[in-house]
N, C-alpha and C positions, 0 to 999 in steps of 0.2 A: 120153212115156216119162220114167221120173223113174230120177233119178241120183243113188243112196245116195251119191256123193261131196259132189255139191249139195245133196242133203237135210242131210247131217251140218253141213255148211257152215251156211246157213242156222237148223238150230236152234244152233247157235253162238251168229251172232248175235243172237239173240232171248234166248239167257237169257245173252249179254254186255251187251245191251242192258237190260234185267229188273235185272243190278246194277248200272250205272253210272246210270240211272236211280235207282235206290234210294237210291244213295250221294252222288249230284251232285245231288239235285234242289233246292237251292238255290242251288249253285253259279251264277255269273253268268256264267264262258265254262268250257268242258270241253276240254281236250288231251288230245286220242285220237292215238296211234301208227297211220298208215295204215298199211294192208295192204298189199303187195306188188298192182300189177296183175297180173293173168293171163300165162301168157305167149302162148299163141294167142287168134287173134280171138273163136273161137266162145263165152271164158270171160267176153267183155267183160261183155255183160248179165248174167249171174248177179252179175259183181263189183260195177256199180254198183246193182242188188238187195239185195247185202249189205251195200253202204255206207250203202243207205236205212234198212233195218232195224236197221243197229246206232245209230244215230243220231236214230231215229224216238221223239218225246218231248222232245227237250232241244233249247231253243230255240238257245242258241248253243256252237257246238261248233268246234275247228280241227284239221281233221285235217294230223300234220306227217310227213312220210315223208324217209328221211335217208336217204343216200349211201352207206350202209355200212359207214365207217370209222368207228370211233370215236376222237376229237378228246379226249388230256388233256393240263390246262395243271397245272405246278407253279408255282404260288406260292410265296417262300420271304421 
């Protein structure tokens, strides 16, 4: 049974992955913003699916996922 939630998802990542491919391909590492995990269990597998796919192509990649707060410092 497919699930236009998970379909939409998935072409996401394929034509997110389609530009960072096109635009990093010689870059030597790539900083991707991770996604949010799921929040129930059943979402696990599609999520790390979508982490293969977006990713799928670029040898070296770090995904960084942050706390939620956003951290500024003044300099003066």
């Amino acid at each position: 049974k497919l699930d236009n939630k998970n379909v939409r998802r998935m072409h996401t990542a394929v034509r997110l992955n389609e530009v960072i491919v096109e635009k990093s391909h010689s870059a030597a590492l790539v900083f991707l913003n991770m996604p949010g995990p799921p929040k129930n269990e059943s979402g696990e597998e599609n999520y790390m699916e979508f982490l293969e796919v977006l990713t799928e192509g670029l040898d070296r990649v770090l995904l960084v996922r942050g706390g939620g707060r956003e951290v500024i410092t003044i300099y003066s």
